[in-house]
C-alpha positions, 0 to 999 in steps of 0.5 A, a space after each residue: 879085386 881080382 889083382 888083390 887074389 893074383 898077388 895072393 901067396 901061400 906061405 905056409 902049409 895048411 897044417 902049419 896054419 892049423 896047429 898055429 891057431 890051435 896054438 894060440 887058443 890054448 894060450 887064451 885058454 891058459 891066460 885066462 884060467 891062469 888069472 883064475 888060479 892068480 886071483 885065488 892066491 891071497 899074496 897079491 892085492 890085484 885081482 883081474 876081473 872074474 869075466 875075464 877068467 876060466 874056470 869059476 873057481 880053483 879047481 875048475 881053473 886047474 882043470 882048464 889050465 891043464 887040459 889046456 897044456 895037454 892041447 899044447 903038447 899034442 898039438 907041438 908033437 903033431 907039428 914037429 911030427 910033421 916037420 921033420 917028416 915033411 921037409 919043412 923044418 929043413 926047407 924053411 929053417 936051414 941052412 942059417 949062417 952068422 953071415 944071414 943073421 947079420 944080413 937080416 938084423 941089418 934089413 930089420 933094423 931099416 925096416 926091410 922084411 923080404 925073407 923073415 929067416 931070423 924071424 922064422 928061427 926066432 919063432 921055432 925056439 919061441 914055439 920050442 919054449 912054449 912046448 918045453 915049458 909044457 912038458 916040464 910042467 913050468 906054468 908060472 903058478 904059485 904054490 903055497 908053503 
C-alpha cells in the first residue's frame, strides 16, 4: 500500500482538477437537457427516454441548458484567469515546436505516453471549443421556422 502512495504524483494544481470536474458536470448537465429540448422537436421520430433528461418540459430544459452554459463560461473565465496569472498555461503548453509534435505523434502511435505535450494542446483547444461555443451562444439547438 505504502509503495502505491510513493509513486503517487500530482500533475496538476488542484484549481485545475476543480474547475475540469466543474466542467464535465455542465456538460452532463447540457447533454441531458439538450435531449430534453430534442425530444420536444417534432422533426425527428427518435425520442430518448424522458429519465435520462433535464428539464420535465421545454421551458425548464431552456433553463438547465442555459444556466448550464453560464456554469461553463465562469468557470473557463476562473481557469484561464488562472492560467495566465499563474504561469501554468506558459509551463505546461509552451514552447511547442513541429519538431515535439512529430516526436509525440510518433511515441502514440507505438503506444508510448511519457509527456502528453500534444495531448495537453489537444485539450486546451478542445476546452478552447467548448467555452467559445459557449459565448457565442452555438448549442446545437433546433429552431423552428
Amino acid at each position: 500500500m505504502e509503495a502505491a502512495q510513493a509513486q503517487w504524483v500530482k500533475i496538476h494544481p488542484l484549481i485545475v482538477r476543480i474547475t475540469h470536474w466543474i466542467n464535465a458536470f455542465g456538460i452532463l448537465i447540457m447533454v441531458a437537457s439538450g435531449w430534453r429540448i430534442y425530444n420536444a422537436s417534432p422533426l425527428f421520430p427518435f425520442r430518448i427516454p424522458n429519465e435520462l433528461t433535464l428539464g420535465g418540459w421545454l421551458a425548464g430544459a431552456l433553463q438547465w441548458h442555459f444556466a448550464a452554459m453560464w456554469l461553463l463560461v465562469i468557470n473557463g473565465i476562473v481557469y484561464v484567469t488562472y492560467g495566465v496569472v499563474s504561469g501554468h498555461f506558459r509551463r505546461k503548453l509552451l514552447p511547442i515546436t513541429p519538431r515535439a509534435v512529430f516526436h509525440d505523434v510518433q511515441e502514440a502511435l507505438r503506444g508510448i505516453s511519457r509527456d502528453h505535450r500534444v495531448r495537453r494542446r489537444a485539450g486546451l483547444l478542445g476546452a478552447g471549443d467548448l467555452e467559445a461555443g459557449s459565448v457565442a451562444g452555438d448549442h446545437g439547438d433546433f429552431r423552428r421556422l
